[in-house]
N, C-alpha and C positions, 0 to 999 in steps of 0.2 A: 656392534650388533645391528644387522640389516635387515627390518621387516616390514613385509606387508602389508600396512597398514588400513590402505584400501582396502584389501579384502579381509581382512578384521572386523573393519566398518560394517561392508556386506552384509559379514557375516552375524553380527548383531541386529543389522536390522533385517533379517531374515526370521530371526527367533521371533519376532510379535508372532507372527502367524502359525508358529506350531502347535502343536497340544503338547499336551502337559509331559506326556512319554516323550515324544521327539525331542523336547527341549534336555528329558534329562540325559537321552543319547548324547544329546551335543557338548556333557561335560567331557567327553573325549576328544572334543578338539584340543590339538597342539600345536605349540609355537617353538621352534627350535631358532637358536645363533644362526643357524645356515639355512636361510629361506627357502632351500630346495630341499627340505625336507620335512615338509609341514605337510603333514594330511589335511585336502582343502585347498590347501596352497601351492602344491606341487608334488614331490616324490611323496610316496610312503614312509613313513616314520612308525618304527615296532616298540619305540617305547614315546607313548605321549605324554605331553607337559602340560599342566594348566598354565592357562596364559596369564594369571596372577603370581603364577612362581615365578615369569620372565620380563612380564613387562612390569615400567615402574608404576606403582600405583598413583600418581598424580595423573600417567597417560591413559591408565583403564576407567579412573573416576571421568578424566575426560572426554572418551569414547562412550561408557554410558549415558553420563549427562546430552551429550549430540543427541542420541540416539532418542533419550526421553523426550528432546525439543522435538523433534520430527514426529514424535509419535501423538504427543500434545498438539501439533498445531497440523497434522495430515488426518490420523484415524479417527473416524466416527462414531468406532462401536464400542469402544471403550470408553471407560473415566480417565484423567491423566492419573486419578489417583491407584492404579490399579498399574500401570509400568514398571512400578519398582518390584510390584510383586512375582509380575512376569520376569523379571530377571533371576529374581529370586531362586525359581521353578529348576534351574541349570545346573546345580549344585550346592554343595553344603558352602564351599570355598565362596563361590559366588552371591549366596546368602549372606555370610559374616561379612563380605565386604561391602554389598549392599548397605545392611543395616549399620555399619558404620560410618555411612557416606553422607553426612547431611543435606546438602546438594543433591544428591538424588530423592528428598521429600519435601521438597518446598514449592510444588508447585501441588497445588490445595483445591479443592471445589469441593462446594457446599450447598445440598440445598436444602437451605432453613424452615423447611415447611412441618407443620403439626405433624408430627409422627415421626419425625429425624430423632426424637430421642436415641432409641439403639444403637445409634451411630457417632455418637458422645464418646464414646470408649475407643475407639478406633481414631479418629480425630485427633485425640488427646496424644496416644503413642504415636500417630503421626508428627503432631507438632513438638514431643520429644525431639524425636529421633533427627527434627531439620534442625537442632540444638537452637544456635543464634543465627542462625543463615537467612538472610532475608529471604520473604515467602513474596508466590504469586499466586493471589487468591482470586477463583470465580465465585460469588455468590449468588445464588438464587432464591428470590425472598416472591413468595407465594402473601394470596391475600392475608392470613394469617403464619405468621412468622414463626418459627420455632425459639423463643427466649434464649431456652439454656440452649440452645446448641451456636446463638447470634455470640453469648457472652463468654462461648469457649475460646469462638474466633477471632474474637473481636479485643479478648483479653491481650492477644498476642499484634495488637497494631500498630505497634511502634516498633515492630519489622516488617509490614508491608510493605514492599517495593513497588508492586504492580495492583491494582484491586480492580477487580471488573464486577459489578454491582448491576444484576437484571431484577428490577421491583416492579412488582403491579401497586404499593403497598410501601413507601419510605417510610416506614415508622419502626425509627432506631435513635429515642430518643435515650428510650430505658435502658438500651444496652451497649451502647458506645461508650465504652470506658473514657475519664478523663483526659487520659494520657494523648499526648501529641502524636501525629503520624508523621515522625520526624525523615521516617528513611522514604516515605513514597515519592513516586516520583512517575509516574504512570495510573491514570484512572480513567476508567470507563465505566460508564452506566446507563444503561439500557430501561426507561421510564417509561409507564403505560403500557398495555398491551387494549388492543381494538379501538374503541372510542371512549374509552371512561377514562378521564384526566385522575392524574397520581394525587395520591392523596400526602401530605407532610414535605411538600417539594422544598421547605423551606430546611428540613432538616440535614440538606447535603451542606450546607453553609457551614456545618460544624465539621465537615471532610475537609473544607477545602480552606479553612481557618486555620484548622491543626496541623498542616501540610505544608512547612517551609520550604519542601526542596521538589515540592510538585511541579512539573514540567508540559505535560502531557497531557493533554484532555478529550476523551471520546465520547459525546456526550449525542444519544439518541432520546428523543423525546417522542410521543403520541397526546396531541393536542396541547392547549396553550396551559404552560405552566404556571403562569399568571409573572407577577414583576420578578427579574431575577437578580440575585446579590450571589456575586460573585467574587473573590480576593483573588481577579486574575493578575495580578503584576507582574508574575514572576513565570507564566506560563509560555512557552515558546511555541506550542503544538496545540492544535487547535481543529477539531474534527465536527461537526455539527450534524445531524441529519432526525428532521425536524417533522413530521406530520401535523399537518391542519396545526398549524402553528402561526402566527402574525410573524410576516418578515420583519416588523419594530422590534422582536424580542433578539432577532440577530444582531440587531445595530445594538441592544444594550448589552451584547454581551461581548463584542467586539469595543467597545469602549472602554467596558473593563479589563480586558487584555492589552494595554498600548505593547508591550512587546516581544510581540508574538513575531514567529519567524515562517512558518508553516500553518495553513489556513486550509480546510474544506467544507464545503457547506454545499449540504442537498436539502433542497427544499420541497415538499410532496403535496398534494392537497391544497385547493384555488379557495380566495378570498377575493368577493366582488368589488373591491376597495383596493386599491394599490393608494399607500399613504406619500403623501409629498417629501420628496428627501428631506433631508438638515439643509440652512441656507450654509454652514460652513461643515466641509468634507469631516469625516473621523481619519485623522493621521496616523497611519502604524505603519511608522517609521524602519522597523527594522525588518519587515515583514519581505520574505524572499520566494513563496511560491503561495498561488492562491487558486484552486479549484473548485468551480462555480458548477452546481448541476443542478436544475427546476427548469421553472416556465417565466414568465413574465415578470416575474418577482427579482429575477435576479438582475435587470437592471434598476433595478431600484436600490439594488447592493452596488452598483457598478458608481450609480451616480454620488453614490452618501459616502465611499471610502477614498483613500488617499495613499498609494504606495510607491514611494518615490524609487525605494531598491530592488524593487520584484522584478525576476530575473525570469520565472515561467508562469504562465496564465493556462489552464484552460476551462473552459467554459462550454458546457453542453443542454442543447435545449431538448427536453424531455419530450414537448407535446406537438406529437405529428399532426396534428389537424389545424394547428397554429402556425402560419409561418412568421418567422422573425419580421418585427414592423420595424421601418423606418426609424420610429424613435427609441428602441432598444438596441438599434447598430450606434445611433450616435451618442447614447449615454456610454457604449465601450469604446467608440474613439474619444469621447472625454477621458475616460476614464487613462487611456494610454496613451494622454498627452502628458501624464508627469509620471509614467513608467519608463525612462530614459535608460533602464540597463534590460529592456526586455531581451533574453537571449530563446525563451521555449516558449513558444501559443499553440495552441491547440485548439481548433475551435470546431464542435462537433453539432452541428442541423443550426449555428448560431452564422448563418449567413444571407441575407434576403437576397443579392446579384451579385455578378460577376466583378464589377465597380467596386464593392462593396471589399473583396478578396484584394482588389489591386491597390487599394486606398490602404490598405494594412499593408500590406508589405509595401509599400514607400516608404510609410511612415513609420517603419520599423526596420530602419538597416542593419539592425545589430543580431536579426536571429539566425541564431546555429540550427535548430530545428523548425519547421513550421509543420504542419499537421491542419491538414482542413477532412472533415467530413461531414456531405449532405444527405438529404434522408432519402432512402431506394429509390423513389418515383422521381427526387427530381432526375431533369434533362437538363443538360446546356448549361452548368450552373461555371461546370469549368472549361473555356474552350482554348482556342490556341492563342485567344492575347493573353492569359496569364501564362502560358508556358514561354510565347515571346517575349514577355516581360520579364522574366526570368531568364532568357538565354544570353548570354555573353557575348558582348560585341568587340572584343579586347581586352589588350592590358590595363587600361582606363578604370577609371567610374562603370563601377557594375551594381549592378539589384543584386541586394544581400549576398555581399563578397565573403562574409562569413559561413553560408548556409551548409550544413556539413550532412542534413538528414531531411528528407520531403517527401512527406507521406499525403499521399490524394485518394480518396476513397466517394464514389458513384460520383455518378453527373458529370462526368468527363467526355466530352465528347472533342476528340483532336486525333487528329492523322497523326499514319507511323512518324513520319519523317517529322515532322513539328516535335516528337517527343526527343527522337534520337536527338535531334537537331539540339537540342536543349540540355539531354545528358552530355553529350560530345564537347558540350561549351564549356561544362564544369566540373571534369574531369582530365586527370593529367595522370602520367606513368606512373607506376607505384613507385619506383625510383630516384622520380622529380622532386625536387628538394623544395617545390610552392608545395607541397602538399603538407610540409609540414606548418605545427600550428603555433612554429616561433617565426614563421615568415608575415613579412607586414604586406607579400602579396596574398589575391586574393585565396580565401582555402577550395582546395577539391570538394566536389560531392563526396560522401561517403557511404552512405544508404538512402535509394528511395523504392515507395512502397506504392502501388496504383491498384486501386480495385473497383467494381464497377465501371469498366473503360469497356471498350466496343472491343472485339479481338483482334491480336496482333496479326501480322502475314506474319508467315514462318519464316524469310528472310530477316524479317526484323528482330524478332527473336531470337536468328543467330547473328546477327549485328551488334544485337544487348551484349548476348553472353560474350562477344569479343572483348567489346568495350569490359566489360565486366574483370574479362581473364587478364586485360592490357592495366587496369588503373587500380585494383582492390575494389572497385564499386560492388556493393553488395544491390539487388536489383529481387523485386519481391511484389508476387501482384495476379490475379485470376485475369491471364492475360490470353487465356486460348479461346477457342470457345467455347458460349456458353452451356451447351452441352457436354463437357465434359468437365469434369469434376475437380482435373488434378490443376496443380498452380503450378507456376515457376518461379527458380527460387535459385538466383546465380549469387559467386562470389568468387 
């Protein structure tokens, strides 16, 4: 049996948007054995099929389910809780299978506020109907909480998989059942709204206690939560983003994670005090990408941590009125003197000179991507001795023989021919057998990305797109002029 499955897909995710009539029109779509005969799909068909009478029900549950993820994590005007009903709306046939899908009712939101009573009763046949399927729950807990609607949900936490928790208000002393949250493995929590620090900060310890096989941690805070206890040992993922928060609560909570794999930390709101690192670094050991975004604070993270196997960094500095000083470039070449498998840097308004740019790539032969961006005003930050730094003088010792992707955005100031001169070095025939990435010579470019550069001559341009058509090089970048609006974009 040969069908279209794609347009199946389509055609579910077209249903969110109808009314309620349209959708029950569309219990007339069919799906016949012979693809050329599906209304929708191709020829006309005079007797139509529900597509539950043809397709097997393990591939309809999981063409629904797609369809819920997308609609959960795209639409805005909806609750996710309200997807299943919308399918519902299609047919009787479509209904019964629905409501015996558990997987189509576990993904949950709730918000616990005085007055959620009503909504008790609906909840309850919700979490019916997801029978034992672990849930993904949103909650939202208002200054004052709704109890019984906390202890409906909350009865059921030893199949939370996922919990994403927005409090102004942690006070879930009374209604967090004893039971273990044995199956989570994903939390996010969202603490404080404006400037009034959360109140009961101490009560997520009982989350993260009960939580043996928790992995994952998205944790947003607004102002300081004061000392934190955390039982991160087991955590691999690790999300921070902090308001008017002491950059010290990072380092203690990075200490309790030793092994963590994934790391990102934004930091918002100035503290007239930058405190003195640890005299010995925090080692996290297995940690393999780490994503720095604040102001001045973040070398202070650069100088206190230790990541011997971290493979991509980047690092973005937030405040345009501050240019990067001297002593926050050399707390990150400390910092990537024992990052010996750097392969991705990305490093965004985190540059003082051009020095500064060439001293990184020496001292990082190993990256497959680099990525520099400075902020619109500056000039000159990139000129033609980094692009000669980087162009190929033979089959020898070359600057970053690995480099497979290089993206430059404003402050570019360099003639045509310096650039070509520079793709033309590290690029080879699509057909050249160095391009492949089992060869121990050096590898091809494969994409670079230029914006904020002066405009190309139109020769040049079609020199790129040669090279371009001649090597795979994909080639991306507001290279015309600045009056005109459109980019070019070869491959």
């Amino acid at each position: 049996m040969r069908l279209n499955l794609a347009k199946i897909w389509r055609f579910v995710r077209r249903s969110r948007s109808r009314t309620t009539s349209e959708l029950h029109l569309s219990a007339s779509l069919s799906i016949s054995p012979n693809p050329t005969v599906c209304p929708g799909l191709g020829s006309y068909n005079k007797q139509p099929t529900d597509p539950l009478d043809v397709l097997p029900p393990e591939l309809v549950g999981d063409i629904f389910y797609l369809w819920l993820l997308d609609s959960v994590h795209r639409n805005t005007k909806h609750w996710s809780s309200q997807f299943p009903v919308l399918i519902c709306l299609v047919s009787k046939s479509w209904r019964d299978f629905v409501y015996a899908s558990p997987l189509l009712w576990t993904h949950v939101r709730v918000e616990a506020s005085q007055g959620g009573v009503p909504m008790i009763h609906a909840l309850q046949k919700r979490l019916r109907r997801s029978q034992n399927a672990p849930l993904f729950v949103d909650i939202m807990l208002g200054k004052r909480p709704d109890k019984d609607v906390l202890k409906v949900i909350f009865a059921e936490g030893r199949r939370f998989r996922h919990l994403t928790l927005r409090a102004f208000d942690v006070s879930l002393r009374d209604n967090i059942p004893t039971r273990a949250f044995g199956q989570l493995s994903d939390l996010t929590v969202h603490v404080g709204w404006g400037y009034h620090r959360p109140n009961h900060m101490e009560e997520l310890s009982s989350i993260f206690s009960s939580a043996p096989h928790l992995r994952s941690v998205n944790w947003s805070w607004i102002c300081d939560p004061g000392p934190i206890e955390v039982n991160g040992s087991q955590l691999h993922f690790l999300d921070l983003n902090i308001f008017h928060v002491p950059v010290t609560r990072v380092l203690e909570v990075l200490t309790l994670c030793p092994n963590l794999r994934n790391a990102g930390i934004r930091l918002r709101g100035e503290f007239d005090i930058i405190p003195t690192p640890p005299t010995q670094r925090i080692l996290l050991p297995e940690l393999r990408s780490l994503v720095l975004d604040g102001t001045k604070h973040l070398a202070y993270i650069l100088r206190s941590i230790q990541t011997p196997l971290l493979s991509r960094l980047q690092v973005r500095w937030c405040d345009y009125d501050v240019q990067v000083g001297e002593d926050d470039f050399e707390a990150l070449r400390s910092f990537l003197v024992h990052c010996r498998h750097l392969e991705d840097i990305a490093l965004r308004r985190f540059l003082g000179t051009e020095d500064d740019l060439i001293n990184i790539i020496a001292d990082n032969n190993n990256l497959v991507t680099l990525t520099v961006a400075a902020t619109p005003h500056r000039t000159g930050l990139i000129t033609h001795r980094s692009f000669e730094f980087l162009t190929r003088q033979g089959q020898g010792n070359c600057t970053l023989p690995r480099l497979e992707k290089l993206v430059f955005l404003n402050a570019l100031d360099v003639s045509d021919e310096v650039v070509l001169r520079m793709i033309e070095s590290r690029t080879f025939p699509s057909n050249d057998m160095e391009c492949s990435s089992d060869s121990r010579r050096p590898r091809a470019l494969k994409s670079i990305r230029m914006d904020g550069c002066k405009p190309m001559a139109v020769e040049t341009i079609a020199r790129l797109r040669t090279i371009c058509q001649e090597s795979g090089l994909k080639a991306e970048g507001a290279l015309v002029h600045r009056n005109c609006h459109s980019r070019v974009y070869f491959e």
